[in-house]
C-alpha positions in Angstrom: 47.9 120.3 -86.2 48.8 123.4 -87.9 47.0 122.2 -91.4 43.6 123.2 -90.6 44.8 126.7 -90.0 45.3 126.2 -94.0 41.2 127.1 -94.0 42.3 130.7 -92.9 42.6 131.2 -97.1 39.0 131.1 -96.9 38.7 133.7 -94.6 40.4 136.3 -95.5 38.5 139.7 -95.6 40.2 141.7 -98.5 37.7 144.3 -98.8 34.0 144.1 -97.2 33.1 140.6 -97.4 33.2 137.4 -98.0 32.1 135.2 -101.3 29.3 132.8 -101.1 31.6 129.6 -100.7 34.0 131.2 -98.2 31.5 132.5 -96.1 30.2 128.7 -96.0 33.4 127.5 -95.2 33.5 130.5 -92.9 30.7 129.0 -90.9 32.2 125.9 -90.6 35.0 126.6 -88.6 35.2 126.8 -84.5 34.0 129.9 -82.7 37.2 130.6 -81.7 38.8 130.7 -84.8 36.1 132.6 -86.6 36.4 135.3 -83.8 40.4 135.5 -84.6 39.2 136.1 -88.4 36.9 138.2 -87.0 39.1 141.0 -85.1 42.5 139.8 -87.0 40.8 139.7 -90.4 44.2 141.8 -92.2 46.5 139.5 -90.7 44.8 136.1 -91.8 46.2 135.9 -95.2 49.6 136.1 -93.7 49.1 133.4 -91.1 48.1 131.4 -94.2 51.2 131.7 -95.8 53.5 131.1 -92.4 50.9 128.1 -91.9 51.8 126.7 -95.3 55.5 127.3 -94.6 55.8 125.9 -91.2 54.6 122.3 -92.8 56.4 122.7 -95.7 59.5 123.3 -93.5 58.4 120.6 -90.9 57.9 117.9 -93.5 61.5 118.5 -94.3 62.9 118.4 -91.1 61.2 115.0 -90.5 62.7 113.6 -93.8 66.1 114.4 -92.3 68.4 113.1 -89.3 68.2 117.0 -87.5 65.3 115.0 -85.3 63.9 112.1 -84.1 60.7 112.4 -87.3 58.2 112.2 -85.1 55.0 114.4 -86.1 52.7 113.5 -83.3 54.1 114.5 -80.0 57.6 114.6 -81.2 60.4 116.9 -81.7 59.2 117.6 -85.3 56.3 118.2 -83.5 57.7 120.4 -81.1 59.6 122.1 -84.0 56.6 123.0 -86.3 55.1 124.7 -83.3 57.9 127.0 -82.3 58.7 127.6 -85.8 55.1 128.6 -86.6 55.1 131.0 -84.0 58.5 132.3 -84.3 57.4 133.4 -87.9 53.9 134.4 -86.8 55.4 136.4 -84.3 57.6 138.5 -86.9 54.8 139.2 -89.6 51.9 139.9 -87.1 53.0 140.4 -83.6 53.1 138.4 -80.7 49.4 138.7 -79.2 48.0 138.0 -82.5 50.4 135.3 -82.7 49.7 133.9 -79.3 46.1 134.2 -79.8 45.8 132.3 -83.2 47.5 129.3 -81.3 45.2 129.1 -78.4 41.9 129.1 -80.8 43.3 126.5 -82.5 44.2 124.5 -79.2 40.6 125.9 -78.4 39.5 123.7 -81.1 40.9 120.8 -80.6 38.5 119.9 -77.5 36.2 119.5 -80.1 38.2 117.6 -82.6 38.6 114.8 -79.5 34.6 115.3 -79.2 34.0 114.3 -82.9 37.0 111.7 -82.7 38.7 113.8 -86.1 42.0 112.5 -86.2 44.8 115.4 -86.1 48.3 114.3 -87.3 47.2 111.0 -87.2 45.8 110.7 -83.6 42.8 111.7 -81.8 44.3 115.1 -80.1 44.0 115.4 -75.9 44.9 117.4 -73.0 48.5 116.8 -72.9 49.1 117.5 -76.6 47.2 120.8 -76.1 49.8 121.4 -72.9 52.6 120.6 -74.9 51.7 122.7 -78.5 50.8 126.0 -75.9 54.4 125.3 -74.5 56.1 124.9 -77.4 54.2 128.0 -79.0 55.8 130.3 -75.9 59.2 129.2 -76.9 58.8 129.9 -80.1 57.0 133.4 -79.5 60.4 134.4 -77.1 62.7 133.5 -80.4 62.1 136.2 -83.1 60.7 139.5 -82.4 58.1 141.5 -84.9 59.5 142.9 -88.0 63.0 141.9 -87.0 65.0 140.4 -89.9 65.9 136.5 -89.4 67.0 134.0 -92.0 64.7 130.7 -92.3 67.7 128.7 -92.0 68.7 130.4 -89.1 65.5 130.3 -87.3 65.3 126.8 -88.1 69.0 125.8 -86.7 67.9 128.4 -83.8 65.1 125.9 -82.7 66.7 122.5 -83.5 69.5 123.5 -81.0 66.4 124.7 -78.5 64.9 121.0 -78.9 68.3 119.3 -78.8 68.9 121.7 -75.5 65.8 120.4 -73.5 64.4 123.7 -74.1 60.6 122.5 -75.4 58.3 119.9 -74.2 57.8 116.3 -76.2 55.6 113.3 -75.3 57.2 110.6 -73.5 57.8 107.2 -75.6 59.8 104.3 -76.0 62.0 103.4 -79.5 58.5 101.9 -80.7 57.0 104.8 -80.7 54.5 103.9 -77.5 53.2 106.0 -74.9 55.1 105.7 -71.4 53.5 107.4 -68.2 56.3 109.7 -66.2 57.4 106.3 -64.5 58.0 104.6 -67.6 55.1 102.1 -67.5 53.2 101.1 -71.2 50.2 103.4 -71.7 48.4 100.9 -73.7 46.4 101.8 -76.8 42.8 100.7 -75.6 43.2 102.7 -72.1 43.5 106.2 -74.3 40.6 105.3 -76.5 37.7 108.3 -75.5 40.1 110.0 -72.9 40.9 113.8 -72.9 42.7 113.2 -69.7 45.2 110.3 -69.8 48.4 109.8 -68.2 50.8 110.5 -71.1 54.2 112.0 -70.0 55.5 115.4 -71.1 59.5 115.3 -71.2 62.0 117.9 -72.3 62.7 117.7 -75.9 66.0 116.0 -75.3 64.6 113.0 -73.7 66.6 109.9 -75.1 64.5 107.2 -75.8 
């Protein structure tokens, strides 16, 4: 979810405007995000970067055994989220933090809308729940302009998801969707749905 936030590059206002082909790509992105660029428009370069490191760091967690390596609804999931905003929250505050993360949940409503696929599923309701969730845990883990290692960070959260402290989607070893009483949400019945009844679970939930 975090790799669109990668357009931010685009937007960044370094003096008094934009060029030509970023204020075009400028256009193109949701109202909510262009207002963040808008009143944030010194701190979007920096989101850039933690965006970029966030996935390079998630990727690498998902390679691993830290995790379970799942992306979608996951703890690697759940990981990129609070790590993203556990950096965000040390190089530009936590309400500039906090708000980047809801406009990009904002736009998400109309990723489903256009059927865009988002880390390789349609995104809904309970996926929004579960990254603003996640995002809160990882705002209360660093604080602005307070030194922490990445490697301690990133321990800091694994133990958090290994705890039960952050939210996953509920699934069976297969990798399918179970409702809170563990019936098989099948694949056709979540076709077109914002609303479904996916399951969220804390982040130690053994499969």
């Amino acid at each position: 979810m975090i790799k669109k936030l990668l357009l931010i590059v685009f937007l960044f206002l370094s003096s008094f405007g934009f060029s030509q082909s970023n204020w075009q790509k400028f256009k193109k992105l949701s109202p909510s995000k262009r207002m963040w660029v808008v009143f944030h428009p010194f701190k979007a370069k920096k989101a850039l970067i933690i965006s970029k490191e966030a996935n390079k760091i998630a990727d690498s967690i998902k390679k691993s055994p830290l995790l379970d390596n799942d992306a979608a609804g996951g703890q690697v999931d759940a990981f990129r989220h609070a790590y993203w905003m556990a950096r965000l929250h040390q190089k530009i505050g936590k309400s500039a933090a906090r708000s980047l993360g809801k406009a990009h949940e904002k736009e998400n409503y109309q990723t489903y809308k256009k059927r865009k696929l988002e880390d390789g599923v349609v995104p809904d309701k309970i996926s929004s729940t579960m990254d603003l969730f996640n995002n809160e845990i990882g705002l209360s883990l660093t604080q602005k302009n307070r030194k922490t290692s990445k490697k301690g960070l990133v321990y800091k959260i694994i133990n958090a998801i290994l705890a039960g402290k952050l939210k996953i989607i509920k699934k069976d070893k297969q990798g399918s969707f179970l409702t809170c009483d563990d019936v098989l949400i099948s694949r056709e019945s979540l076709k077109g749905k914002w609303e479904n009844n996916k399951c969220l679970v804390n982040s130690n939930y053994k499969k």
